[in-house]
MIMI-809943 format. One record per atom (N, C-alpha, C, O): atom name; residue number from 1; residue in three letters; x, y, z. Coordinates in Angstrom, 2 decimals. Example, Ala and Ser with C-alpha at 12.3 -4.5 7.8 and 13.67 -1.06 7.14 Angstrom:
// MIMI-809943
+------+-----+------+---------+---------+---------+
: atom :  nr : rest :      px :      py :      pz :
+------+-----+------+---------+---------+---------+
:    N :   1 :  ALA :   13.19 :   -5.69 :    7.80 :
:   CA :   1 :  ALA :   12.30 :   -4.50 :    7.80 :
:    C :   1 :  ALA :   13.20 :   -3.30 :    7.80 :
:    O :   1 :  ALA :   14.24 :   -3.32 :    8.46 :
:    N :   2 :  SER :   12.85 :   -2.25 :    7.08 :
:   CA :   2 :  SER :   13.67 :   -1.06 :    7.14 :
:    C :   2 :  SER :   12.90 :    0.03 :    7.87 :
:    O :   2 :  SER :   13.41 :    1.14 :    8.04 :
+------+-----+------+---------+---------+---------+
//
This chain:
// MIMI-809943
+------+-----+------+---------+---------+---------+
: atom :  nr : rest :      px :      py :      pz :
+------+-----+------+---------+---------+---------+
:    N :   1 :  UNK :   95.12 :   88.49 :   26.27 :
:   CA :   1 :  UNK :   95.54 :   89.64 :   25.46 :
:    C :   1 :  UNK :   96.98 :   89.98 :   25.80 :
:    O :   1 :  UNK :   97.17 :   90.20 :   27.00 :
:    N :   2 :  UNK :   98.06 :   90.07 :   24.99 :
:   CA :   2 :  UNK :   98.92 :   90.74 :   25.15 :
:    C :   2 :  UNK :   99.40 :   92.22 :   25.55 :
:    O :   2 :  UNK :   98.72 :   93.15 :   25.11 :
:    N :   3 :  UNK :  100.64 :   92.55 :   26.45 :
:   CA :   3 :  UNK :  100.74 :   93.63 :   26.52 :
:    C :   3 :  UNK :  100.50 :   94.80 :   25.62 :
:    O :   3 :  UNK :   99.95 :   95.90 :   25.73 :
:    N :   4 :  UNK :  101.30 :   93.93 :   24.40 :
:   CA :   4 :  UNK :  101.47 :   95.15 :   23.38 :
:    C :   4 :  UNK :  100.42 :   95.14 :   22.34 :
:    O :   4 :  UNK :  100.26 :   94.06 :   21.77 :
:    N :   5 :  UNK :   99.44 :   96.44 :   21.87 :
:   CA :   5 :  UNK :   98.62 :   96.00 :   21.07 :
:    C :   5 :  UNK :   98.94 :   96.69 :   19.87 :
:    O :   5 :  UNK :   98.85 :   97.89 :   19.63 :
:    N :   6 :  UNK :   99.49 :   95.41 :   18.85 :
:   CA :   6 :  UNK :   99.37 :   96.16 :   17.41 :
:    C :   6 :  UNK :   98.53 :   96.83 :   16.34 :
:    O :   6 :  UNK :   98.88 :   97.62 :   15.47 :
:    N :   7 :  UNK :   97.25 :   96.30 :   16.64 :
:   CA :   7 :  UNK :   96.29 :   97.28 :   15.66 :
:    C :   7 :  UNK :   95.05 :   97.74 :   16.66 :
:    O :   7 :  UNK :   95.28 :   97.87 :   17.87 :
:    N :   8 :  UNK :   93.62 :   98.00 :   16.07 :
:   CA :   8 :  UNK :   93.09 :   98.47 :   17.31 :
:    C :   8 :  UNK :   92.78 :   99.83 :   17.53 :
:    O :   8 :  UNK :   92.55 :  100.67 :   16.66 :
:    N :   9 :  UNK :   92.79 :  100.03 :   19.24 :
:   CA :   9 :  UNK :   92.92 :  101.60 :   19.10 :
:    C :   9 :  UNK :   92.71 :  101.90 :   20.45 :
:    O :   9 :  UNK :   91.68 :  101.52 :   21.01 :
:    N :  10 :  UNK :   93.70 :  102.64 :   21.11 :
:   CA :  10 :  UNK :   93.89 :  102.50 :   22.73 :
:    C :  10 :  UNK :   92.28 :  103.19 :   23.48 :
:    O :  10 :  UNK :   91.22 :  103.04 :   22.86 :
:    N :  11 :  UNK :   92.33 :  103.87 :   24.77 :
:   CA :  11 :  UNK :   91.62 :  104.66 :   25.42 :
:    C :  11 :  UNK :   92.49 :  104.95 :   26.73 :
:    O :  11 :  UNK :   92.99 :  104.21 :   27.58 :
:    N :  12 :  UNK :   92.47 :  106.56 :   26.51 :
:   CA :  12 :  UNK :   93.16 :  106.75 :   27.77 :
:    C :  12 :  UNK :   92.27 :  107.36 :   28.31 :
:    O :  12 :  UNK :   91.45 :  107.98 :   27.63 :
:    N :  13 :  UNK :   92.20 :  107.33 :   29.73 :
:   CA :  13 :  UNK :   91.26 :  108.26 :   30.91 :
:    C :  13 :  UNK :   92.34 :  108.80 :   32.16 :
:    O :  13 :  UNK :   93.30 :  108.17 :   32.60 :
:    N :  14 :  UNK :   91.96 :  109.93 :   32.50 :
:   CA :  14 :  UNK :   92.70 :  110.47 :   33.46 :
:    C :  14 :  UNK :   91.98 :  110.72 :   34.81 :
:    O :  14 :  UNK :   91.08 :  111.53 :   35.03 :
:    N :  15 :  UNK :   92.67 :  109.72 :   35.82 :
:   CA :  15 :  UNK :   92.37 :  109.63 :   37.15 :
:    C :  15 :  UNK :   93.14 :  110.72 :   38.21 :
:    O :  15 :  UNK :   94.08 :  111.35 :   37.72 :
:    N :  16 :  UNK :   92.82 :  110.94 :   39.53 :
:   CA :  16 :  UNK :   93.46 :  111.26 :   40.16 :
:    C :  16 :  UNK :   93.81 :  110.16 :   41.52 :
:    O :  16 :  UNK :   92.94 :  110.03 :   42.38 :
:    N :  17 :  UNK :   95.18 :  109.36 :   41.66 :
:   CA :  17 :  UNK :   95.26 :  108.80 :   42.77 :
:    C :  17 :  UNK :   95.65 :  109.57 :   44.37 :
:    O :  17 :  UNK :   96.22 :  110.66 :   44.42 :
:    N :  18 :  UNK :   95.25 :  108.83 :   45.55 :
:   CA :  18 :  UNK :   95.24 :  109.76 :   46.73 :
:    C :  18 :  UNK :   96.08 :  108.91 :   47.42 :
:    O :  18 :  UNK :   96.07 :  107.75 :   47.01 :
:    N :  19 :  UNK :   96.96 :  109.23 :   48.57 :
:   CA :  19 :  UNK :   97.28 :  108.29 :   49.08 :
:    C :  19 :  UNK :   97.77 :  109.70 :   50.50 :
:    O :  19 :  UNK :   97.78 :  110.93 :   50.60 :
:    N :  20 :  UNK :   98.11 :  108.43 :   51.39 :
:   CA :  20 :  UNK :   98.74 :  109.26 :   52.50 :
:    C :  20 :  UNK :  100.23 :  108.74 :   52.89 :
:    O :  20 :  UNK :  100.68 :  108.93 :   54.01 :
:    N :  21 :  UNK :  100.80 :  108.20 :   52.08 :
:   CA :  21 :  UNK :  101.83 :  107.61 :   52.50 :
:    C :  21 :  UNK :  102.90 :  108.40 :   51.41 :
:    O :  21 :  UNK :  103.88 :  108.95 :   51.91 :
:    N :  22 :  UNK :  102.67 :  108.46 :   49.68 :
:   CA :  22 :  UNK :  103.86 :  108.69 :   48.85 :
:    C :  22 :  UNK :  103.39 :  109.28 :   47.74 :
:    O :  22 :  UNK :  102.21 :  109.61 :   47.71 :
:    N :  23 :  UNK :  104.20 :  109.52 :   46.66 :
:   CA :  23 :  UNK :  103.48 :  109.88 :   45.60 :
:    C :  23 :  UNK :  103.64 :  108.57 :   44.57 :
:    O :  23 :  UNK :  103.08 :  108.50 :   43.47 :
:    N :  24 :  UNK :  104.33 :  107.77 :   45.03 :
:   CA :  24 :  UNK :  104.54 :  106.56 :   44.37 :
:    C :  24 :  UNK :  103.21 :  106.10 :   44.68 :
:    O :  24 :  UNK :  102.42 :  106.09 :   43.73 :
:    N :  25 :  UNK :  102.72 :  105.66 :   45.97 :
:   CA :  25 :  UNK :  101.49 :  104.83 :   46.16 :
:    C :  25 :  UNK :  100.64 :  105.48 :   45.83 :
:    O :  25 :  UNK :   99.58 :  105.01 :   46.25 :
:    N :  26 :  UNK :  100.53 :  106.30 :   45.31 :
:   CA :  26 :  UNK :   99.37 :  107.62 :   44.90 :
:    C :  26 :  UNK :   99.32 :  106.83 :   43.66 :
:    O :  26 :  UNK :   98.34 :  106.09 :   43.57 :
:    N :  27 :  UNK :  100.21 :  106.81 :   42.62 :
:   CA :  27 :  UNK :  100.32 :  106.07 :   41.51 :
:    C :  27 :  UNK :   99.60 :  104.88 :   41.49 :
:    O :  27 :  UNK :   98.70 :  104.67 :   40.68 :
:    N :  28 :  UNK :  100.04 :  103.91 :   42.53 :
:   CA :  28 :  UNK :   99.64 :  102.57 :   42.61 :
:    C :  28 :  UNK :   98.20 :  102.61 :   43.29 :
:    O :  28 :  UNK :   97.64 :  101.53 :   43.15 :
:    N :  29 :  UNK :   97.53 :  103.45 :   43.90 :
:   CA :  29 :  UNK :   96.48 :  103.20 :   44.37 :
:    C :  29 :  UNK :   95.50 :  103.82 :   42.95 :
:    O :  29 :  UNK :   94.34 :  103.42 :   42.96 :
:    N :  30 :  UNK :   95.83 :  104.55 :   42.01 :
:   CA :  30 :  UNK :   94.95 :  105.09 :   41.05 :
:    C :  30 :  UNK :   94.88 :  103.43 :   40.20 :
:    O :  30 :  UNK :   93.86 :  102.89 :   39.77 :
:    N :  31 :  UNK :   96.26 :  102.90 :   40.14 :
:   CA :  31 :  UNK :   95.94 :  101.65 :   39.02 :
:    C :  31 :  UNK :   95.16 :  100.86 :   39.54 :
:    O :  31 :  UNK :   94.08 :  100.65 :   38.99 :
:    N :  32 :  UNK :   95.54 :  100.12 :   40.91 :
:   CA :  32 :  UNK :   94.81 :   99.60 :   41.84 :
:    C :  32 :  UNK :   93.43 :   99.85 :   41.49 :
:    O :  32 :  UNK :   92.92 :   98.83 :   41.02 :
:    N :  33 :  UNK :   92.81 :  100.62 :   41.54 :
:   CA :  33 :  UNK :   91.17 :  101.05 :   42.11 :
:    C :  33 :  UNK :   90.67 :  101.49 :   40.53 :
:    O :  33 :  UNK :   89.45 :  101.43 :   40.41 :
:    N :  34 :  UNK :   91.36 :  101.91 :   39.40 :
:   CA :  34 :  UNK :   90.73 :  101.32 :   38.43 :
:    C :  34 :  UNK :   90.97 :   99.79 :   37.74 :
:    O :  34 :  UNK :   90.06 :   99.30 :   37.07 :
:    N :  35 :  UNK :   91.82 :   99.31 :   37.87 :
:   CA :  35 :  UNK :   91.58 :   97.92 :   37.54 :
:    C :  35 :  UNK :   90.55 :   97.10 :   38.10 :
:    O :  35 :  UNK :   90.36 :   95.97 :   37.65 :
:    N :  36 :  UNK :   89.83 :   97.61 :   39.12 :
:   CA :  36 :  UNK :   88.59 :   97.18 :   39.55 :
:    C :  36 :  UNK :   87.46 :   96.78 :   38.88 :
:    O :  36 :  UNK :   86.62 :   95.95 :   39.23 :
:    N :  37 :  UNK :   87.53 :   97.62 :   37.63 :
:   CA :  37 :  UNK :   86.26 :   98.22 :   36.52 :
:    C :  37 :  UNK :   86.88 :   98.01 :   35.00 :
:    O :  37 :  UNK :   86.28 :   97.36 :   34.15 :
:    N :  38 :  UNK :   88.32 :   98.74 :   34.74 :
:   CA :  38 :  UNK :   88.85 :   98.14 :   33.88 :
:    C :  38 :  UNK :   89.75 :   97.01 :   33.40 :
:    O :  38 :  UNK :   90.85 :   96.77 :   33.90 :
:    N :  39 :  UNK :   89.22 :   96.34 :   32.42 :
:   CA :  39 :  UNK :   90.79 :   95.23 :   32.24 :
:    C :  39 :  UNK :   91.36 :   95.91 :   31.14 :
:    O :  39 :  UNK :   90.87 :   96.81 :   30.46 :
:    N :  40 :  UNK :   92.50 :   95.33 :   31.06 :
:   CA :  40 :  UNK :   93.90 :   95.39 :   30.09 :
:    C :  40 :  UNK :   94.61 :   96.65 :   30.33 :
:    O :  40 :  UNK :   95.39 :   96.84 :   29.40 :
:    N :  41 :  UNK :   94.68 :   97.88 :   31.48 :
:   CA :  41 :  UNK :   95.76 :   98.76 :   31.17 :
:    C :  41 :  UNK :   96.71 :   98.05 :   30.90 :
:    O :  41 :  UNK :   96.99 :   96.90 :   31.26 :
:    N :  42 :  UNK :   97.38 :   99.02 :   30.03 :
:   CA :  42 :  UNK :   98.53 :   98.40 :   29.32 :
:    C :  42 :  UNK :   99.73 :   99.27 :   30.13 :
:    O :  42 :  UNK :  100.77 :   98.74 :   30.52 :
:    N :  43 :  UNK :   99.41 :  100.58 :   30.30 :
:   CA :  43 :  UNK :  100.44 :  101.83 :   30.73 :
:    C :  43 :  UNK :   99.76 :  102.68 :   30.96 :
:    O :  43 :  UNK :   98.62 :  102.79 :   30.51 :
:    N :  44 :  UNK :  100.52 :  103.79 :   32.00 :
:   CA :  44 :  UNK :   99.86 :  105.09 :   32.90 :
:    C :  44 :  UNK :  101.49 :  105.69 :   32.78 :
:    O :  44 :  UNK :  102.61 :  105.21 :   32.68 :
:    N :  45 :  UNK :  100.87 :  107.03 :   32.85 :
:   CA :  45 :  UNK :  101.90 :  108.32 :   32.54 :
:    C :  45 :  UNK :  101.30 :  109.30 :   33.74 :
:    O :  45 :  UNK :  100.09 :  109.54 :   33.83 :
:    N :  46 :  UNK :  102.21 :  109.80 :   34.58 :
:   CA :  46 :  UNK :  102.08 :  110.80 :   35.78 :
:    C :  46 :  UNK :  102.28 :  112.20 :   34.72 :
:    O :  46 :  UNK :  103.29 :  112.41 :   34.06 :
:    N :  47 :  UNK :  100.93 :  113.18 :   34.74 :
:   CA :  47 :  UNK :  101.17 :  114.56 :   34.76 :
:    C :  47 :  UNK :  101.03 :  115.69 :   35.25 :
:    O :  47 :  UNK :  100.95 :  116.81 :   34.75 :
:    N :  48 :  UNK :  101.01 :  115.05 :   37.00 :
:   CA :  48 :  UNK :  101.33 :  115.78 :   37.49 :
:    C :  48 :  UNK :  100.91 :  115.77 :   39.20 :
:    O :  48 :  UNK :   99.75 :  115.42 :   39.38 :
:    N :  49 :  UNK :  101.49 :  116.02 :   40.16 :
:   CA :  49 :  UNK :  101.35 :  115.88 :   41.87 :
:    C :  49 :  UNK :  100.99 :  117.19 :   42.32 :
:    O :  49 :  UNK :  101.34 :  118.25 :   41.79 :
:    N :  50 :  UNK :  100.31 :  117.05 :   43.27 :
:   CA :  50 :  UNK :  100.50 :  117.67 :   44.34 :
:    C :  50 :  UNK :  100.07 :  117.20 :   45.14 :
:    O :  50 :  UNK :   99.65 :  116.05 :   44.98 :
:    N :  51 :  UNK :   99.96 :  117.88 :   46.51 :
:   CA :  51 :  UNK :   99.90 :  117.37 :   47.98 :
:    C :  51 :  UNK :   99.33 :  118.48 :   49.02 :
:    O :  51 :  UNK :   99.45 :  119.70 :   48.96 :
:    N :  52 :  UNK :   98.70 :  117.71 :   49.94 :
:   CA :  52 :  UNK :   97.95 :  118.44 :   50.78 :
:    C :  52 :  UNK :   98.66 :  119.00 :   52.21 :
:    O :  52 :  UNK :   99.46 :  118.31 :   52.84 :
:    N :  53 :  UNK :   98.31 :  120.16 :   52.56 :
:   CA :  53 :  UNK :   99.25 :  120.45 :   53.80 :
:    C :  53 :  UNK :   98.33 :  121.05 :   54.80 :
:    O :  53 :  UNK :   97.44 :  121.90 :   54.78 :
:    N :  54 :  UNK :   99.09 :  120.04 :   56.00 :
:   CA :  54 :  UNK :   98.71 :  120.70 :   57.11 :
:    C :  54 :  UNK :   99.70 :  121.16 :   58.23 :
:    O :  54 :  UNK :  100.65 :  120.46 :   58.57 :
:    N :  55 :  UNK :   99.42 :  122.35 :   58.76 :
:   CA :  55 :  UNK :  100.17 :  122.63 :   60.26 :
:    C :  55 :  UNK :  102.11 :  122.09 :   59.47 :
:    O :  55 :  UNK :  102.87 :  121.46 :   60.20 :
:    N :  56 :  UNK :  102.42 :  122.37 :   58.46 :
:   CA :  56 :  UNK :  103.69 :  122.52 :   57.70 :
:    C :  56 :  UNK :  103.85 :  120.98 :   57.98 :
:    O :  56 :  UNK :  104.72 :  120.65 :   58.79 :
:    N :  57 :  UNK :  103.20 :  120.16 :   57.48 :
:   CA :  57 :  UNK :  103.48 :  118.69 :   57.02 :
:    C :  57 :  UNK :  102.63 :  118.34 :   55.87 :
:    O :  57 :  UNK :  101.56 :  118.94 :   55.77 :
:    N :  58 :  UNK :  102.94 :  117.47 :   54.98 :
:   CA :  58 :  UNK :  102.35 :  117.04 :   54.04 :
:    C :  58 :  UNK :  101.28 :  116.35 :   54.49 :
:    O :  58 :  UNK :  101.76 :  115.45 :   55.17 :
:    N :  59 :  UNK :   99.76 :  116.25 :   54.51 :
:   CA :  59 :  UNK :   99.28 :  115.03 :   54.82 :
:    C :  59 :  UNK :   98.85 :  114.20 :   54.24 :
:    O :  59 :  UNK :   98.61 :  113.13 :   54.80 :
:    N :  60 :  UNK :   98.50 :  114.47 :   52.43 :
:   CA :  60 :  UNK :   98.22 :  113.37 :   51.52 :
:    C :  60 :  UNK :   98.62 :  113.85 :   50.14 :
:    O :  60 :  UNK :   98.55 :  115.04 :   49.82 :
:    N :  61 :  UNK :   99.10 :  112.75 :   49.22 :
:   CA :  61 :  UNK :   99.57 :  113.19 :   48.17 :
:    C :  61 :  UNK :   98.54 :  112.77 :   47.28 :
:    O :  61 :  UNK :   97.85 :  111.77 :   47.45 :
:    N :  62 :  UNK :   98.45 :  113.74 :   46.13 :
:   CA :  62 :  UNK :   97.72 :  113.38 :   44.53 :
:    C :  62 :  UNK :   98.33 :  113.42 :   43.58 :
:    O :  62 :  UNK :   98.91 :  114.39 :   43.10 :
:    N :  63 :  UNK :   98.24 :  112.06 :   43.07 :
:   CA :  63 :  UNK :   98.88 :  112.09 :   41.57 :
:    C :  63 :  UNK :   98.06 :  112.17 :   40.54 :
:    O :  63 :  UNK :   97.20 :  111.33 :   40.80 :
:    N :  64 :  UNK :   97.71 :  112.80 :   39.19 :
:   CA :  64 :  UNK :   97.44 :  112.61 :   38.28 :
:    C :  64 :  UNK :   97.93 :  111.93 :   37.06 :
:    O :  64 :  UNK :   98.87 :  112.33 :   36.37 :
:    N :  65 :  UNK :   97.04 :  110.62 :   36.79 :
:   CA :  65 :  UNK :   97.91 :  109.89 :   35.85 :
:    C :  65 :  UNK :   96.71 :  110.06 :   34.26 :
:    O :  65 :  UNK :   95.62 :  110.55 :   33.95 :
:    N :  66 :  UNK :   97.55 :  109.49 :   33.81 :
:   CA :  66 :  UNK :   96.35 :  108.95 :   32.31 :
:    C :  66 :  UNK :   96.95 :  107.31 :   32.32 :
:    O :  66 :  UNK :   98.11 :  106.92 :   32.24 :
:    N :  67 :  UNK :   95.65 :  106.51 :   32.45 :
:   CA :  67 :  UNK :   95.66 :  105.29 :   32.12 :
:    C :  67 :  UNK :   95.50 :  104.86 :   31.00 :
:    O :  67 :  UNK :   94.43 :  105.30 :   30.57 :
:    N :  68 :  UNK :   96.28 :  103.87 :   29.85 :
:   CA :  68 :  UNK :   96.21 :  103.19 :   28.90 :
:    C :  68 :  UNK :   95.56 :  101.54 :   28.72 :
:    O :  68 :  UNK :   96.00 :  100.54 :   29.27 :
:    N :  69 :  UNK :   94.45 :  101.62 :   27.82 :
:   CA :  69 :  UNK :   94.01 :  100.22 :   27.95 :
:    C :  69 :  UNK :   93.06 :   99.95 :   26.60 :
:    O :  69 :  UNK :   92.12 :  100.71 :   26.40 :
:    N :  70 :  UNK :   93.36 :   98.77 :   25.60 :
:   CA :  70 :  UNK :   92.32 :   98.56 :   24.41 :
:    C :  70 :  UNK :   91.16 :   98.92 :   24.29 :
:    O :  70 :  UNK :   90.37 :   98.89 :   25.24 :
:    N :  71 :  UNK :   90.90 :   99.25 :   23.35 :
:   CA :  71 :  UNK :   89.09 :   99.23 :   23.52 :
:    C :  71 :  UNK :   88.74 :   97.93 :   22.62 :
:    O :  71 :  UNK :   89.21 :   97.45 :   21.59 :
:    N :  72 :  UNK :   87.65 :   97.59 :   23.52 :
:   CA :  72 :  UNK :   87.57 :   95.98 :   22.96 :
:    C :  72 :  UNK :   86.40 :   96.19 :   21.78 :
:    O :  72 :  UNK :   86.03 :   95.24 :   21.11 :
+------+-----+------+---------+---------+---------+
//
């Protein structure tokens, strides 16, 4: 299947990724761990972070994305 799908009709779902390192890998661990279950995302859109605090340090970040992928 190609990236780009011309006719059709997408499905987006909105995950939350966790990570303890970034808000980038927060990103990459949500695609990560649904590509497990889904094939073909095509594209994911961040709407929105936050992060967990302890004792005035960050200790894990959450990203909220929406994942893009065909419906077959």
């Amino acid at each position: 299947m190609s990236e780009y799908v011309s006719t059709g009709a997408i499905k987006v779902l909105e995950i939350i990724g966790i990570s303890e390192k970034s808000f980038d890998d927060a990103v990459s661990q949500a695609v990560a761990k649904a590509s497990e279950t889904i094939q073909g995302i095509t594209g994911v859109e961040v709407t929105s972070q936050t992060a967990r605090v302890k004792d005035g340090k960050v200790t894990q970040y959450h990203t909220t994305v929406k994942l893009a992928f065909a419906v077959k």
